[in-house]
N, C-alpha and C positions, 0 to 999 in steps of 0.2 A: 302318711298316718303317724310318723314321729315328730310331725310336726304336734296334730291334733293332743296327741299324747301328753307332751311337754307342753301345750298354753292349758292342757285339763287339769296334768300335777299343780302346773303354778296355781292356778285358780283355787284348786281345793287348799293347797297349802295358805292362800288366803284368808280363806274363809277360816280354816281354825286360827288364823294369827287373829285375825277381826275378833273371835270370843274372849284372849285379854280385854280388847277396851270395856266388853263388858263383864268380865268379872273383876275389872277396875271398877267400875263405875256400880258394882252393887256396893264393894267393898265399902265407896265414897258414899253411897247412899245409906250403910249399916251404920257408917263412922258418923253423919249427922244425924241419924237416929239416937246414936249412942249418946251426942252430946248434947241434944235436945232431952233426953230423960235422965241422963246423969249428971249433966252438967251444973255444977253448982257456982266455979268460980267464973267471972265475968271472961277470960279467956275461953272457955271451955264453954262457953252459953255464945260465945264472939263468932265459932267455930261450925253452929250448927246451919246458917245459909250461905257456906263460901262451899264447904264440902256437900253440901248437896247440889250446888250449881255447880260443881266441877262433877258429882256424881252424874248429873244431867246431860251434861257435854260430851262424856266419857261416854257414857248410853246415845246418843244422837250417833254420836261415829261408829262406834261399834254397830249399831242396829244400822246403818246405813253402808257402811261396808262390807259386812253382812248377804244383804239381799242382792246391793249390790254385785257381788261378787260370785254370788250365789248363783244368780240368773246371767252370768258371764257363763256358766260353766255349759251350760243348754245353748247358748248362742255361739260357743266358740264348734258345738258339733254342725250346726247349722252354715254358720259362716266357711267352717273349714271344705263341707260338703257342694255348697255352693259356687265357691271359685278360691280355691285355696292359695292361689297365688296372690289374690286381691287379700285374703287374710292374714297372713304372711307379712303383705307391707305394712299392714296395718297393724299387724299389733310390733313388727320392728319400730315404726313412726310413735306408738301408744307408749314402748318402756321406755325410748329415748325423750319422749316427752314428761314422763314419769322421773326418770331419772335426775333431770333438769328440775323439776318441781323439788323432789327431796334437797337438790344443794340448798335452794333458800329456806327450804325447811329448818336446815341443821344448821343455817346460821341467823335465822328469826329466834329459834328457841332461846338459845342459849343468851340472845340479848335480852328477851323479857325474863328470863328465869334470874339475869344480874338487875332487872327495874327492880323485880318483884324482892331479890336479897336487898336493895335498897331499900324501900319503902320498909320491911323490917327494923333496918339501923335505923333511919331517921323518923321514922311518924310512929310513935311509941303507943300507940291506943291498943288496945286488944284485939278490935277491930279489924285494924287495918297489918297488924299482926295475925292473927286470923286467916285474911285474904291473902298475903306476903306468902306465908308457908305453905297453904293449900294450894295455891298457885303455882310455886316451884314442885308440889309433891304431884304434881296434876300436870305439868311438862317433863316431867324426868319420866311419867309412866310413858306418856305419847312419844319422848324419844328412846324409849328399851322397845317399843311396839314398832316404832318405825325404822328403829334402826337396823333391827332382823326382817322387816319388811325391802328396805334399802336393799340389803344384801341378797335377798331374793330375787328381785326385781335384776337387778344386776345379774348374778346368776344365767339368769332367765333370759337376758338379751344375749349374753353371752352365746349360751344354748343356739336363740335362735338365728344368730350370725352365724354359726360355725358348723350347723346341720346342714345346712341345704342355701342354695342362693336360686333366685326364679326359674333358672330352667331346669333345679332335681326339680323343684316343688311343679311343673309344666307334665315333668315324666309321671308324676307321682299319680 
C-alpha cells in the first residue's frame, strides 16, 4: 500500500508542477496580446508572434502533462491492484528511463538558450531579436519546471528503491 501511496503523492505532485507551464504560457499569450495593442515600436510589434508561439508551446505541454498525469493517478490504483509487483518494475524501469531523458534535457537547453543569445549579438533585426529573447525567456521557464520536476522524479526513485524490493511487494 506504500508503494500505491508514494507513485499517487508523486503523481499529484505532478500534476500541480504541470499548472506552471500553463500559467507560463497564459502569461506568454497576455504578453503578445499586450504587444500586439500596444506595441508601437517595431521591437515591440517584432514581439507579438514569437511570444504567442512560445505561449502556444507552453500551453501544448502543460495541457498534455496535465491529463497526462492526471489519468496516471486512476491507473496507478488499478495497476498497483492488479499485480503490484509487475507495477513496481515498471514504474522503477519508467523513472530510470525518466531520469536518463532529463540529462539530455539539461544539456540541449542550455545549447539552444547560447544559439538563441547568438542570434541576438549577431542578426540585429528586431525580428530576430524578438525570437532570440522570447526563446531564451521560454527555455529558462521549461528549465525552473523541470528542473523541480527532475528532483522529484529523483526523489521518487529513490523512495521507490528503498521501500520494498519484489518479495515485501509479493508479501504485500
Amino acid at each position: 500500500m506504500e508503494l500505491q501511496k508514494i507513485a499517487t503523492e508523486w503523481a499529484k505532485a505532478e500534476v500541480f508542477s504541470t499548472r506552471f507551464f500553463i500559467l507560463f504560457a497564459i502569461l506568454f499569450l497576455i504578453a503578445s496580446l499586450g504587444f500586439w495593442q500596444l506595441g508601437k515600436t517595431d521591437l515591440a510589434k517584432a514581439y507579438i508572434i514569437p511570444t504567442m508561439v512560445a505561449g502556444l508551446l507552453l500551453l501544448t505541454i502543460g495541457l498534455g502533462l496535465f491529463y497526462t498525469n492526471k489519468s496516471r493517478i486512476i491507473q496507478f490504483e488499478k495497476a498497483y491492484n492488479d499485480d503490484a509487483p509487475a507495477f513496481y518494475q515498471s514504474e522503477i524501469e519508467r523513472s530510470e528511463s525518466t531520469l536518463k531523458e532529463y540529462t539530455i534535457v539539461f544539456k540541449v537547453i542550455p545549447i539552444l538558450i547560447i544559439i538563441a543569445a547568438l542570434l541576438i549579438l549577431f542578426i540585429n533585426t528586431p525580428t530576430w531579436r524578438a525570437i532570440g529573447i522570447t526563446t531564451i525567456t521560454m527555455l529558462i521557464v521549461i528549465l525552473l519546471i523541470d528542473g523541480t520536476a527532475h528532483a522529484r522524479i529523483e526523489v521518487y526513485h529513490e523512495e521507490l528503491k528503498s521501500i520494498m524490493n519484489l518479495d515485501k511487494i509479493k508479501k504485500v
